[in-house]
N, C-alpha and C positions, 0 to 999 in steps of 0.2 A: 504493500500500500504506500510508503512510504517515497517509493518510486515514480507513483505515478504524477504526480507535479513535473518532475523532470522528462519522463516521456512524454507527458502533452505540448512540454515548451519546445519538446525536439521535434512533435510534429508541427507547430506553428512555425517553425522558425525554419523546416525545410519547407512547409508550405509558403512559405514569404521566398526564396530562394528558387520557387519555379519547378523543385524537385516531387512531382506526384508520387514518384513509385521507382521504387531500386530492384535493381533482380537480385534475387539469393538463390546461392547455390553450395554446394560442396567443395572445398579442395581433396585431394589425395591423401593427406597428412590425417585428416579426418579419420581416416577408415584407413589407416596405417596398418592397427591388429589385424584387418580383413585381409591385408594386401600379404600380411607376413603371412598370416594363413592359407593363403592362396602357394606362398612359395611353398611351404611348409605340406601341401597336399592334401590340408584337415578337406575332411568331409563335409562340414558344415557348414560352407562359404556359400554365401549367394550370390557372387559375382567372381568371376577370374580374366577379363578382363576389361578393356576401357568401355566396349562398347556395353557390356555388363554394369560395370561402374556408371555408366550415364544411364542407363534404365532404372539400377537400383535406386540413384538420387533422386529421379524424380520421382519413383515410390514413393520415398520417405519425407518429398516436403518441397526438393529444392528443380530450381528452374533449369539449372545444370551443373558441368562441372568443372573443374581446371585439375588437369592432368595431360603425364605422358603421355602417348600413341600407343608405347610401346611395342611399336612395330614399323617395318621400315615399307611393309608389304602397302601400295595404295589401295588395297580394297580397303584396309583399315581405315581406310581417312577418306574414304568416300562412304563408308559404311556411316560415322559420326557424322559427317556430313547430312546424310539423309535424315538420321535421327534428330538432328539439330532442326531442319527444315519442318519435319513434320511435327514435332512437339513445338513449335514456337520455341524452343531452350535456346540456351548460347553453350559453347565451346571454348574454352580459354587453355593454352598451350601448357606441356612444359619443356623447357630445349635444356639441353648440357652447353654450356657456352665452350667454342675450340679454344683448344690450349694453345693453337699455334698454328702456322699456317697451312700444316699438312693435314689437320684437323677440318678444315674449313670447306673441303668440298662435303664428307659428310653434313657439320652442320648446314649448309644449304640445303641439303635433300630433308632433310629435320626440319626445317623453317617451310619449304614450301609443300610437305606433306602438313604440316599444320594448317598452311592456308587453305589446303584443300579440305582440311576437314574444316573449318568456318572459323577459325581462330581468327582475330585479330591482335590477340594480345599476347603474350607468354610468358609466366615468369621463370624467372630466372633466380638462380644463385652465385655469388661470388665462394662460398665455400662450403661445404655441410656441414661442418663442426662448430664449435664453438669457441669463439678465441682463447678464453684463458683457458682453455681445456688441451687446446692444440700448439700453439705458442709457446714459447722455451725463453723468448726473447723479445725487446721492441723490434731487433734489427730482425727477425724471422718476420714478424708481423711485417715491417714496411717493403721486405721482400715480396711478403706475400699480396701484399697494394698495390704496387706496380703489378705483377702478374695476372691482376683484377683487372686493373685499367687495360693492359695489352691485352687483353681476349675479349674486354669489349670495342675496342677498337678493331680488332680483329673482326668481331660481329655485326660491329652497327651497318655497314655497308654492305652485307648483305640482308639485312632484319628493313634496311632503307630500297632496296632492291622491291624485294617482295612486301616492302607494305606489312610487316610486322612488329609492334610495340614488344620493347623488351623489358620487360617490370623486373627491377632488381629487388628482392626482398632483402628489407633489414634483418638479417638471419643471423643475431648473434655473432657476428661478426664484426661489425663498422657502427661506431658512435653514431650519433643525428647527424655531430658535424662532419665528420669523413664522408658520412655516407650520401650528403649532398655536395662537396667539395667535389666527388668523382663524379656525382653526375653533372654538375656544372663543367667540370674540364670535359667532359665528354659532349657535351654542347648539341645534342641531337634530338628532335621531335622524337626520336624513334626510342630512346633512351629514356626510363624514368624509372619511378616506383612502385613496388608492388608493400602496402602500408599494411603491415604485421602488425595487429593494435598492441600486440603484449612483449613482444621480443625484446625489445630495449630494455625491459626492466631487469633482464640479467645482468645487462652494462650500466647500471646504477641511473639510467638516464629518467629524468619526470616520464612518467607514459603518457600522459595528454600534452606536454609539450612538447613530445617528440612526433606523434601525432602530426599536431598542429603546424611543426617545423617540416616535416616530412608533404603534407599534405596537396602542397603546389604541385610537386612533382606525381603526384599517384596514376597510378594507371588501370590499379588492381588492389583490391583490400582482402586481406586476411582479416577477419571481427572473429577474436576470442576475447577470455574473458581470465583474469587472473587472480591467485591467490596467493600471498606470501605467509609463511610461519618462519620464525629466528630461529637460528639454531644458532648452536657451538662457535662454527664456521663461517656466518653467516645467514645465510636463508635459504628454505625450500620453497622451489617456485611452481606452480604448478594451473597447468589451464583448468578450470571448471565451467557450471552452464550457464550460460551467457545471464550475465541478469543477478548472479549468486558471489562475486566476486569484487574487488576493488575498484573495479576501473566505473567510469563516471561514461556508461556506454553512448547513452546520448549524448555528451556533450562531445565525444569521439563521431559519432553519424553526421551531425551535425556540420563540425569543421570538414570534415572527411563530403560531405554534399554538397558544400558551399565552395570545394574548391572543384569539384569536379559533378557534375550533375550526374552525369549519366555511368559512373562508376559501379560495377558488378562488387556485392560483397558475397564471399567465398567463407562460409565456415570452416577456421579451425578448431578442430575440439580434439586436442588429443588426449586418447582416454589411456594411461601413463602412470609407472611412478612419478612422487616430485623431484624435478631438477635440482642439484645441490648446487648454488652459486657461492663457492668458500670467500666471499669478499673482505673477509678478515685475516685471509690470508695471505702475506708478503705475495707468494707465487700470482695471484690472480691477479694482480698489478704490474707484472713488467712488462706487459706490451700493450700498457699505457702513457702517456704525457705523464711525466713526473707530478703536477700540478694537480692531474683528475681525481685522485685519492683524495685530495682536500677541499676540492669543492664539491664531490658527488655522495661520498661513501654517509657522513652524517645525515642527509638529506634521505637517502637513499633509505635507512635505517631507521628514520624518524616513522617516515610512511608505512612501513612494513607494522610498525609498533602499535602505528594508529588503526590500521584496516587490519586487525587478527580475522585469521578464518573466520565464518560462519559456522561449517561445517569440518568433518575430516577430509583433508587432502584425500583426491582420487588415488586406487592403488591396483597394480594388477599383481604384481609378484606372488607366486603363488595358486591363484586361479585357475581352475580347467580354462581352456580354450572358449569354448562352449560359453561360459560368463562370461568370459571378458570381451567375444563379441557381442552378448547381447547388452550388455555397459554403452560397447561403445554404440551401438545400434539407438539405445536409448536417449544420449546424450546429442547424436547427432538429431534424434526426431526433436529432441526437445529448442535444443539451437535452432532449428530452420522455424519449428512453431515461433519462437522470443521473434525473430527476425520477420517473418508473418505479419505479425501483432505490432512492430515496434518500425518496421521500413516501409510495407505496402501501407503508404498513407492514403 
């Protein structure tokens, strides 16, 4: 109840902004347990693959999805194709950026089987891991920032070819401010964001003011929803259902609609142990600016102290299979219902 003051001013305030109605749908990250399930051979899977994954979603609520092809075959990507067409849904990419030049005829054939299945957009990653989990050093890290920049330079001219948007997700990776530094040097229509509402809080950054900072540039939303609990080491982070957690969601829809009208948001909900961010630890700070530790970490810590869980952090460890899809199964019907209820104004 308490909420709804704030969602009624998030609907006057995209109704003032021209924004009627957002499509929602699924990312892949969502239905991660499914997909590991799927590698894994359980019997229990209701989808194995994309064109599976886009039926499933819109079972369960959403208008589509943002995913691989995973396949190089074009029936693949004429197949999504059609289903795109005939459900009214959209298609949204996901490409491996080339490492290098020799990489690059493949990624084309990647880019223009996406076109063919109706993508316009694709996100992308600068790396899967997490910095202070994969870094050793600053100087590893700023190795690894240039090698970001040269593979989207390596990219953008063919993503500018074929008329395909490359959304860089804030993944754990790159501050607010790097992570708009690189797409400014990259200088390209074709080049933007793909705006993760929750990731940055692992890098101690405000989550609405990264948002807010990030927001120009979007091209694609990830809307989760987050929890912090203190620990020892810092804090356990963890995604739960949208509406149950810290983050201040309207006033994220909002900024996030005002900077772009016609922006697909993609549910993430990963249904997960919680992430350990050891921010109290020496290590998770060296492949930072000496400085960040003193303007981020108390701030950082204040908030977590102020928004204690509601509930228990989600948990799989443990679990038959069987549970832990029907968890995640639950969590996504319930996300696309919140987004329902809270976007289709």
């Amino acid at each position: 109840m308490a909420a709804l003051p704030a969602i009624a001013s998030a609907r006057s305030l995209l109704a003032a902004t021209g924004t009627q109605r957002s499509r929602i749908g699924l990312c892949t990250f969502s239905s991660h347990q499914h997909w590991k399930a799927v590698a894994d051979e359980h019997r229990g899977v209701k989808f194995a693959d994309t064109a599976g994954f886009f039926r499933y979603g819109r079972e369960i609520g959403a208008e589509g999805v943002q995913s691989s092809l995973r396949s190089k075959d074009p029936s693949v990507a004429k197949q999504i194709r059609q289903l795109v067409d005939d459900t009214g849904g959209y298609y949204e990419a996901e490409l491996r950026l080339p490492k290098d030049a020799g990489e690059l005829s493949s990624f084309e054939t990647d880019v223009r089987l996406a076109r063919d299945a109706g993508a316009t957009v694709a996100r992308v990653v600068c790396m899967g891991g997490r910095r202070y989990e994969v870094f050793q050093s600053l100087d590893e890290f700023q190795r690894f920032y240039k090698d970001a920049k040269r593979a989207l330079t390596l990219a953008e001219p063919v993503a500018r070819k074929h008329r395909l948007k490359l959304a860089i997700e804030n993944h754990k990776d790159l501050t607010v401010e790097e992570h708009i530094a690189l797409i400014r040097q990259l200088a390209s229509e074709w080049i933007g964001t793909l705006v993760d509402t929750g990731n940055n809080v692992a890098l101690l950054d405000e989550p609405h003011e990264a948002v807010e900072s990030l927001a120009p540039f979007a091209m694609s939303v990830h809307l989760k929803d987050m929890a912090v609990q203190l620990d020892a080491n810092g804090f356990l982070l963890s995604e739960v259902p949208l509406g149950t957690g810290m983050l201040d969601l309207p006033r994220i829809v909002v900024a996030l609609s005002r900077a772009k009208a016609d922006l697909v948001f993609n549910l993430e909900m990963a249904t997960r142990d919680p992430l350990k961010v050891p921010c109290l630890q020496d290590s998770y700070w060296v492949t930072f600016p000496t400085d960040r530790k003193m303007t981020h970490l108390h701030a950082a810590l204040a908030q977590a102290k102020s928004h204690p869980p509601r509930q228990s952090a989600p948990t799989v460890s443990g679990k038959p299979v069987t549970e832990v899809l029907a968890e995640e199964e639950t969590n996504n019907r319930q996300g696309l219902a919140w987004m329902k209820t809270n976007l289709h104004l």
